[in-house]
N, C-alpha and C positions, 0 to 999 in steps of 0.2 A: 504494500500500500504506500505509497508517493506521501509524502511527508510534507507542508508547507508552512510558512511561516509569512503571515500578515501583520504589517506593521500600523502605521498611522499618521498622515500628514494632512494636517491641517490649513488654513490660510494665513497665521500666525503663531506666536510662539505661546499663547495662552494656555494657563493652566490654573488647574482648583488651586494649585499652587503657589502664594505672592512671589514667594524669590527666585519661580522659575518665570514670570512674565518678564518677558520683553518687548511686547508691540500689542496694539490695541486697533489696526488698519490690515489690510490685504497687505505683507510682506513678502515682496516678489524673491528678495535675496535670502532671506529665511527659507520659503517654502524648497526653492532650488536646491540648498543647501542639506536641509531634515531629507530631503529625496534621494541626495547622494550620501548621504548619512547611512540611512536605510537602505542600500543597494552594496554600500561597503560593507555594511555589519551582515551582512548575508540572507536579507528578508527577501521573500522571492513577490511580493506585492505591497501595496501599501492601501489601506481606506480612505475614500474623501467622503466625507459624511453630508448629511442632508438634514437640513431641519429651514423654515422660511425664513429665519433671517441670516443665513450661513450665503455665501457669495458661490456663482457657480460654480458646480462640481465639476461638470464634461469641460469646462475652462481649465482649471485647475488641472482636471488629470491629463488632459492634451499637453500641458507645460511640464508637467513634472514628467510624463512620459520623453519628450524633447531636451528633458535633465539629462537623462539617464541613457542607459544600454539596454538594461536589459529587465529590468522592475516594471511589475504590473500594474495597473490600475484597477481597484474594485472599484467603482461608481456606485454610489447611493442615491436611488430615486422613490420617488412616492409616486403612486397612480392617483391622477388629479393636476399633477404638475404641468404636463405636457402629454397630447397626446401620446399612443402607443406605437405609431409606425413613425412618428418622427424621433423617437427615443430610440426605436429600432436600427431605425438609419445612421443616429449618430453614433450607436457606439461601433459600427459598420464601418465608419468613418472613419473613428477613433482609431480602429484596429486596424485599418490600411496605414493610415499614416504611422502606427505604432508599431507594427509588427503581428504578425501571429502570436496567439495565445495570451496577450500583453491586456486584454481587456476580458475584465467579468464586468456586468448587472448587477449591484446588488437594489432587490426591489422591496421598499418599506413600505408595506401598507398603511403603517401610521397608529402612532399609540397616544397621540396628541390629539385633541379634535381642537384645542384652543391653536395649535403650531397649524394645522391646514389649514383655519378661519383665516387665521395671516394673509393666506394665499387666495383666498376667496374659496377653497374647496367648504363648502356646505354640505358633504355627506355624512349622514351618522354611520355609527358604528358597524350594524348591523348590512348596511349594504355595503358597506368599503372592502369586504371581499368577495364580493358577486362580481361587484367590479371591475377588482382586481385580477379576479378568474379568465374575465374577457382581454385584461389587457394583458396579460402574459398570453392568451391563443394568439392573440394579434400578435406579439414582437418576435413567438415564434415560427408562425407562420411567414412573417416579414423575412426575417434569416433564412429559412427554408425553400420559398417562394419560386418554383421556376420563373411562375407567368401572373400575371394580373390576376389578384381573386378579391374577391367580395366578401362582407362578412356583416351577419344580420345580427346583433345582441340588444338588450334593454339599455347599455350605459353607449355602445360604440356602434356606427354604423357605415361601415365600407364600400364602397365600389370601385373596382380597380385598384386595386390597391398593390404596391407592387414595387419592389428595389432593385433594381437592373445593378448594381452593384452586391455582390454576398458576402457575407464572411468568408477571410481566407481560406477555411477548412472547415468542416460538420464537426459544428461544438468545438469551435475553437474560441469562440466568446462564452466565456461561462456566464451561469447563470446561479445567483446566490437568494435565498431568503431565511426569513428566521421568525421565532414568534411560536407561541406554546397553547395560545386557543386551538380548539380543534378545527375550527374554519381557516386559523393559518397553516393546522399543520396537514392537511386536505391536501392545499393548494402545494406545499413544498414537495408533497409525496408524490403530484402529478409534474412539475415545473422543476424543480430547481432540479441543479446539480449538486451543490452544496447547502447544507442547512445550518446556519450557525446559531451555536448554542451559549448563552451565560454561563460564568462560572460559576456554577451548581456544584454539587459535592458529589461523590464518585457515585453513590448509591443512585442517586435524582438522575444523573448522566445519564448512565446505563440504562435505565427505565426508559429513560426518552429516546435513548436511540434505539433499544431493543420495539418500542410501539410505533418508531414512524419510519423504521426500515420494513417492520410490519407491514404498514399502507403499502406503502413505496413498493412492497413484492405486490401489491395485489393489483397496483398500474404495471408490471414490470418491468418495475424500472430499480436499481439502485444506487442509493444516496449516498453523497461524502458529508462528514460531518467536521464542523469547527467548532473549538473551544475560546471564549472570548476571556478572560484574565490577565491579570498586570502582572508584574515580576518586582519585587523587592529582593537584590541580591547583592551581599556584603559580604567581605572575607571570612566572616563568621556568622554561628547563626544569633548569637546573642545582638552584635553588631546591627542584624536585618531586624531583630524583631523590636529593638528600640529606635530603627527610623523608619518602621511600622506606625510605632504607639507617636514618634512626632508629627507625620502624617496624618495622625486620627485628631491630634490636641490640635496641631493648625487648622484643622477642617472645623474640628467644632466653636475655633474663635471666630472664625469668618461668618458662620451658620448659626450660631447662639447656640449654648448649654441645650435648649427643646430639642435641636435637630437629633440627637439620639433619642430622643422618646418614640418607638414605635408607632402612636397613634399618629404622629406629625406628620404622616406620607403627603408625599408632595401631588396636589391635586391635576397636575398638568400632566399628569402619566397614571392617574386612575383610569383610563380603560385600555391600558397594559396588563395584561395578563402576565407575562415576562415578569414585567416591572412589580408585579404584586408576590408571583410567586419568591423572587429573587428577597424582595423587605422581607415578607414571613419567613425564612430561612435565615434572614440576616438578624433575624429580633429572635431567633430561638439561641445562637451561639456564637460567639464570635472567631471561631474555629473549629473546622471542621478538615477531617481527615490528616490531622500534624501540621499541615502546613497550608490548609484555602483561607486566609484571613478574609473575613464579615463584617468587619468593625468599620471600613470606611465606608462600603455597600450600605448599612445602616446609618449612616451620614448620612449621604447623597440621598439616597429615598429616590435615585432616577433607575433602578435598573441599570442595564449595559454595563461595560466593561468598568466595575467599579470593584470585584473582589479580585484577589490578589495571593499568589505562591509566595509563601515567603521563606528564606533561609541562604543558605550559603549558593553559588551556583551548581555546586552537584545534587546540593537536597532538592534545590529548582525543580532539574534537568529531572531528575529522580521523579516528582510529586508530577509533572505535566507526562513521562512517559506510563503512569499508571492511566492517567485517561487515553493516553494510544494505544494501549491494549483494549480499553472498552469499543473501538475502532474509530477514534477521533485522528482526523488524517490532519486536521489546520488548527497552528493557532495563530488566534487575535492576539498579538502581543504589543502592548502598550505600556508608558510609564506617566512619569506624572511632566518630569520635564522631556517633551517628546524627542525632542533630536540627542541631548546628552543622554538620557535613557534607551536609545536605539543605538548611540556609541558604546557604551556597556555593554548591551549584552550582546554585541559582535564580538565584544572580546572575552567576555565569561562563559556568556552560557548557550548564545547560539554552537560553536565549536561543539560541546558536548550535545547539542540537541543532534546535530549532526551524524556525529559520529555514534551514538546510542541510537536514535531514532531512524537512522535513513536519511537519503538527500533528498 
């Protein structure tokens, strides 16, 4: 099983973190720079995230693609943004001008209904993956497409529809989603390639990828899975687990004393399933399995890549290849200050992911 490692470039140097901020605008020299950052330390893609006040994504991953050699692009998109065959076509685009294989999809349905209002998307909950259903048949029919077709649905409606230009090669654009409603994970079993998961604890893992490799045989098809988790890695473990606990004291002066009360979940990611499962898990322990640190996940109250492996970089390396046995093929790996955090662990703990896990 092919083994990858996802990193994360942003449009600036921002972080939950004061003493890693450096810029507060679209930083052209930054993002260039965290790119080849990330392509030195040995990350075989990076994330451009999406939310309606974040600056364009397919912008950004065109330039950071234009960085670099040989580093991919995952693109984050929401259905509601942009139509589907004009998403289709750009990452088409993307991918000529990038190279083969250099472009994934990643497609957010969306766990914000206040974040799509931004955008004028007025959809609730409940239809945002009917929706969603139609707009991945579209983008992959659009990649597929010999000749002009048509396409009749309740949210989208086609005629002639058609990209005389394809991807380089069949499934050379991957395709990513994520999300633990049963309505998301439907659509992941029939669509994606990869389905990435929060840093849940080994038992939760397992569960989830054993029920949606499940689906996923009964479309037959089968899934790669990501694991999303930060890395705290110090030459010792005592070292990682006291700038764990700084990490957790600076979050809660920024956040006020409340922000670790469980009830406090932040109301902008209530109809996150993810985002609820992840709090409830984070409000029972602040560690789980030796080394998944909870305590700043229970901070944040946003879900996503908010728990974190902590300990030396063998016990890392050691604690993330227990979940590539449960058959986790990616991870999300991110720190707090993102470019110096991606220079680390090229020289710690990627090396060992390496050579323990596969290239």
């Amino acid at each position: 099983m092919a083994f990858n490692i996802i990193g994360h470039v942003p449009h600036n140097a921002f972080s939950e973190q004061p003493e890693a901020r450096r810029a507060a605008e679209i930083d052209l020299a930054w993002i260039s720079e965290c790119a080849r950052i990330h392509e030195r330390a040995g990350f075989d893609s990076v994330l451009i995230g999406h939310d309606a006040w974040r600056p364009n994504a397919w912008l950004l991953a065109a330039h950071i693609a234009a960085q670099t050699e040989r580093l991919g692009v995952c693109i984050a998109e929401r259905p509601g943004t942009a139509l589907p065959t004009y998403v289709a076509r750009q990452a088409i685009t993307l991918e000529r001008l990038a190279g083969r294989g250099r472009v994934t999809l990643h497609v957010v349905t969306g766990g914000s209904g206040k974040d799509q209002r931004r955008d004028g998307d007025q959809i609730d909950y409940a239809r945002r993956y009917d929706r969603c259903a139609e707009y991945l048949d579209i983008v992959r029919q659009t990649w597929r497409a010999a000749a002009p077709f048509d396409y009749q649905g309740d949210y989208f409606q086609l005629r002639e529809a058609w990209s005389p230009a394809q991807p380089l090669a069949h499934g050379s654009i991957g395709l990513s989603f994520a999300g633990t409603s049963e309505e998301a994970l439907d659509l992941s079993a029939r669509y994606a390639d990869l389905h990435m998961l929060w840093g849940e604890p080994l038992a939760e893992t397992a569960q989830k990828i054993a029920a949606l490799q499940q689906r996923a045989a009964a479309q037959g098809r089968h899934l790669q899975f990501s694991i999303s988790q930060r890395a705290i890695v110090e030459d010792s473990e005592k070292l990682a687990w006291e700038k764990a606990e700084h990490l957790y004291q600076q979050a809660l002066k920024q956040l006020g004393t409340k922000a670790d009360q469980p009830a406090d979940f932040k109301l902008d990611m209530q109809q996150s399933a993810s985002a609820r499962r992840l709090n409830e898990l984070a409000a029972r322990r602040d560690i789980y399995d030796e080394r998944l640190w909870m305590k700043y996940a229970r901070v944040l109250k946003v879900g996503g890549s908010t728990t974190a492996l902590v300990g030396t970089a063998e016990q890392v390396a050691e604690a993330f290849l227990r979940y590539r046995q449960l058959g986790v093929s990616t991870w999300y790996l991110r720190g707090w200050d993102i470019a110096e955090d991606a220079r680390c662990y090229g020289e710690q703990l990627i090396p060992l992911l390496r050579a323990r896990g596969g290239s």
